[in-house]
N, C-alpha and C positions, 0 to 999 in steps of 0.2 A: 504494500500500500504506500503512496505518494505521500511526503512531508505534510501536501497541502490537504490531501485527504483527511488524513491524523488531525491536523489542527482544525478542520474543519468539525468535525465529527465528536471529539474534543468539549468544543464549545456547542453543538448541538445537542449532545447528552444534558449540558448543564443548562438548557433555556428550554427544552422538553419537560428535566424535571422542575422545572420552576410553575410550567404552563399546567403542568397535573397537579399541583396543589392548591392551584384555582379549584378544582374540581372536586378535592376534598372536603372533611367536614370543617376546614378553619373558615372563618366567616372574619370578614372587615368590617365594622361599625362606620356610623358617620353622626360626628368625629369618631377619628382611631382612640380608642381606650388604649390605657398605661399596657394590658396582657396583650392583647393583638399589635401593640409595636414593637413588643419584646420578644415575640411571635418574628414579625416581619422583618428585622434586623438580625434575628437569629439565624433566618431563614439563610438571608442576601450576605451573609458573615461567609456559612457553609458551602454557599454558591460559589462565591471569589474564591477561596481557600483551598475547592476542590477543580477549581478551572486551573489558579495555579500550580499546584500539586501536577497537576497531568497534562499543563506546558513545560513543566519543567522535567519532566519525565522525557517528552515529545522531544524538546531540544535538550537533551543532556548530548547527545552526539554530537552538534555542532558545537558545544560549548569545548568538549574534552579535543576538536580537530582544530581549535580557535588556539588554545593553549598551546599542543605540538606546531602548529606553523609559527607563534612567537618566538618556539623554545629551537627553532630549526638553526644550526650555524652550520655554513658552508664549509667551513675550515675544518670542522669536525663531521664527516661523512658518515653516513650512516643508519643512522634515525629515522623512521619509519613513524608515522601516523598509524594506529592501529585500525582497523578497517572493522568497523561496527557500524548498526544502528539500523534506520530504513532504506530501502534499496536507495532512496536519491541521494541519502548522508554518503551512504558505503559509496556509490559511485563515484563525488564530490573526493571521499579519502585516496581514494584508490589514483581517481587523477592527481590530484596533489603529490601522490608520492610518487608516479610517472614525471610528472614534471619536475619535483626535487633530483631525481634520478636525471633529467637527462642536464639541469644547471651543475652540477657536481661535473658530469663529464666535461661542460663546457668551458667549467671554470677551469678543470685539472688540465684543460687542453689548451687554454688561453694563458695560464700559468705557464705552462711547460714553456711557449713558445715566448713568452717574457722573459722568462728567466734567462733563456737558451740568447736568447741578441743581449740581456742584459752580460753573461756570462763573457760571451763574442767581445762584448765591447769594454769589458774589463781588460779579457787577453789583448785587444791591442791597444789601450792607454799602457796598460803597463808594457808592451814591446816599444812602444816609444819614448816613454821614462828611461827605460833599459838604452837603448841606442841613440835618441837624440840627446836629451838634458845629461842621462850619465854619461855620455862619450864628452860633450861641451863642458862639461864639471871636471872631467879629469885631465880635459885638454886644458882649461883654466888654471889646474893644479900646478900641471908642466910647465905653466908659463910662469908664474908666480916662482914654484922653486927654482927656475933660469933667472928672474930677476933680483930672488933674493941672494942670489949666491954673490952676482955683482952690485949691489944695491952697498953704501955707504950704513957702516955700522950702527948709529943710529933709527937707520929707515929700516933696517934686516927684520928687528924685531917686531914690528909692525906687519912687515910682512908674514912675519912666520903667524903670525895673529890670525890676519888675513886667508893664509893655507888653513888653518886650524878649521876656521869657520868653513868655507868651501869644503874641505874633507868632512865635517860634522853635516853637513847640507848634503852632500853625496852620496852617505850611508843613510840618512834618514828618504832618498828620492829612494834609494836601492830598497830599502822596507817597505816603503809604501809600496812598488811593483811586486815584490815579493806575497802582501798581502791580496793585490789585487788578482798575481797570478800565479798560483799556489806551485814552480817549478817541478817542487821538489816530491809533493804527490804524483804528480805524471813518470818522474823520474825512478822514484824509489817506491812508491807505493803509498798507504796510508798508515802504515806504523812510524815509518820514518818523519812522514810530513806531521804526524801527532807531535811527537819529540823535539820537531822543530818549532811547531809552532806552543809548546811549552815554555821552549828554552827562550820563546822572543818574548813572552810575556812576564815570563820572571825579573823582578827586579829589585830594590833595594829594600819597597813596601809592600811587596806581593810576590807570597812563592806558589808556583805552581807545578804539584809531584802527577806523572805521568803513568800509570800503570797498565800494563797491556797485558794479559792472561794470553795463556798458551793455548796454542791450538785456535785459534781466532780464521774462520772462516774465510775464504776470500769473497772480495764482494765485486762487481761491476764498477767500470769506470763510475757510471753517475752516481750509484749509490754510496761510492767513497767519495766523491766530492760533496754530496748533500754530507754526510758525515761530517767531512773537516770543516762543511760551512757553521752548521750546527754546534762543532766546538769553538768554533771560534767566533762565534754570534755573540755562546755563553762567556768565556774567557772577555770579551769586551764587556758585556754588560758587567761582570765579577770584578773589574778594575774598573773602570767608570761609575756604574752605577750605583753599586753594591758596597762599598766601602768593605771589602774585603780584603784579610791579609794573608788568606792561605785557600788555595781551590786543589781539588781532585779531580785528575781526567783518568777514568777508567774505560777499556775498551774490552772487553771480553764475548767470549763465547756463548750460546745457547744453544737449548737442547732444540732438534732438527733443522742444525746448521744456519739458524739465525745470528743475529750480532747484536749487541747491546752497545751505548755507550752513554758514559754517566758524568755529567761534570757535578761537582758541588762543591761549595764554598762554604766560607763560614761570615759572611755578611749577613747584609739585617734583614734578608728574607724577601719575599714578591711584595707583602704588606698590601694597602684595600686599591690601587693605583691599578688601572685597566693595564690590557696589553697593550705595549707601542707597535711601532711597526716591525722591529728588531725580533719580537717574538712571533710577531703574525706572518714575518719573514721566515722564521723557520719552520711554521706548520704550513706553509705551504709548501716550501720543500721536502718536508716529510709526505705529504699527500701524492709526490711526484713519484715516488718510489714503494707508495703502497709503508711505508712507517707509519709507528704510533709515536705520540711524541707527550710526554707528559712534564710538567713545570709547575712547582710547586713549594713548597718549604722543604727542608731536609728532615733529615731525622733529632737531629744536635743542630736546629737553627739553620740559619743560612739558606740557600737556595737550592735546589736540584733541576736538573735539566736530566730526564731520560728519555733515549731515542729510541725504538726497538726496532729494526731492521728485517725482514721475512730473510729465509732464508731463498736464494737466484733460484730460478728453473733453469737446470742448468741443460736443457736439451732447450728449452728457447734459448738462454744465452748460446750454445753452438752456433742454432741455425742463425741468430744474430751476426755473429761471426762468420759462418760460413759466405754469408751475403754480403757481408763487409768488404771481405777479402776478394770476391767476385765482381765487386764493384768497380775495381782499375785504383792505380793510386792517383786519382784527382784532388782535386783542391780539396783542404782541409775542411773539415763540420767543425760547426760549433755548435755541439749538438750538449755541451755540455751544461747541466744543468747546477744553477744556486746563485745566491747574492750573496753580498756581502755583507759585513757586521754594518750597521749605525756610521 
């Protein structure tokens, strides 16, 4: 039966039995006596009370699919309207969650390919840091220690000041591209690239211990870049934000060749302060590879960041491969996916 049926029917029960008690023995005076208005307001009490009773009944399903569409977050996939009520409610839930279903793709597909040019255009600001300004910075160097060598004793030390600064500006352009383009993951992998990028963030007010368990799955290029993004989202906000002075980065193993990886700190925790973009940036690179991604307080205060990682299909990864390598060596992909910290 139709929503509209229901409420129709509903309120025709209740103005039926209203019209049949005309025709019992209660009788109206004229004037209404004090008993026949306490009669007739008892009546019209009952009436309302049971009209609402069995609206509220009628729309209790649209009320419980009003609630789930508030409570729906993109970022968090998954969630499903329960599919109750009258055939037109159930139909209403049922598309709602078809169409949830096909935003979730659209967004993980609109994602991917954001990230993927954002990614592209990290690698080449930092190939150009690397070759233009670092080449120009070191050829600045050369010239400065040429001039200082001949320069009047006096002027020498000024210059040597001068190199100081230029070499302190050369290492810091060289981080920055190092950050933007993680070399040394491509290179050595992602244990390596953990370790290194511990060893950048450690410093006189903030230690950061690295621990990697045995036996740690291998994972696919994209899924170890969202990885090192992910730690290294967390590691900025734990210096920055967090006024912390000791973080853990653990990467370990799971049971059917999943991956976990764990930072925590001991700062002053998420506290009532929404997500910025920093965090909203890593759940969506977690949705890119099918992760769960959880952020919260630790156990001993401070903050935790857990990523949980599926374990590869490693017969898709093949035919991946296999296609790849079938492909010819053409021009490079930037097929790589994640952003960077804040």
């Amino acid at each position: 039966m139709s929503l509209y049926w229901r409420i129709f029917l509903l309120n025709a029960a209740v103005l039926v039995t209203a019209v049949l008690l005309l025709f019992g023995p209660v009788t109206v005076s004229t004037p209404v006596v004090l008993g026949e208005a306490v009669v007739l307001l008892a009546g019209l009490a009952a009436m309302l009370i049971a009209n609402a009773v069995l609206l509220r009944i009628g729309l209790a399903p649209l009320g419980r699919l009003t609630r789930a569409m508030s409570a729906v977050d993109l970022l968090r996939p998954g969630s499903r309207a329960r599919v109750e009520g009258p055939g037109e409610v159930a139909g209403l839930t049922t598309s709602f969650n078809a169409m949830l279903g096909r935003l979730e793709a659209e967004r993980a597909g609109s994602t991917a390919r954001a990230l993927s040019a954002q990614e592209a255009e990290r690698r080449r600001i930092a190939q150009e840091l690397h070759d233009e300004v670092g080449q120009t910075l070191t050829a600045v160097l050369l010239q400065l220690k040429h001039v200082a060598d001949r320069a009047p004793a006096p002027l020498r030390e000024e210059l040597h000041q001068v190199q100081e600064t230029t070499r302190t500006s050369l290492d810091e352009i060289r981080r920055i591209a190092r950050r933007l383009r993680p070399g040394v993951l491509e290179e050595l992998g992602l244990h390596s690239a953990l370790r290194a990028l511990t060893a950048e963030f450690t410093s006189g007010s903030l230690t950061v211990r690295h621990v990697i368990g045995p036996g740690v799955p291998r994972l696919d290029e994209a899924a170890e870049l969202v990885v090192y993004r992910v730690a290294q989202e967390a590691l900025t906000n734990a210096a920055r934000h967090a006024g912390a002075s000791a973080v853990e980065v653990h990467l370990a193993g799971r049971p059917g060749g999943a991956v976990r990886l764990l930072v925590r700190d001991d700062g002053r925790g998420t506290g009532p302060a929404g997500e910025g973009a920093g965090i909203q940036g890593m759940r969506e690179r977690a949705l890119l590879i099918g992760a769960e991604l959880a952020i919260g307080d630790g156990p001993r205060g401070g903050t935790e960041v857990r990523l949980d990682v599926p374990a590869i299909d490693t017969a898709a990864a093949a035919d991946a491969a296999v296609s790849a390598s079938g492909s010819g060596s053409g021009s490079g992909s930037a097929g790589d996916l994640g952003k960077g910290s804040r």
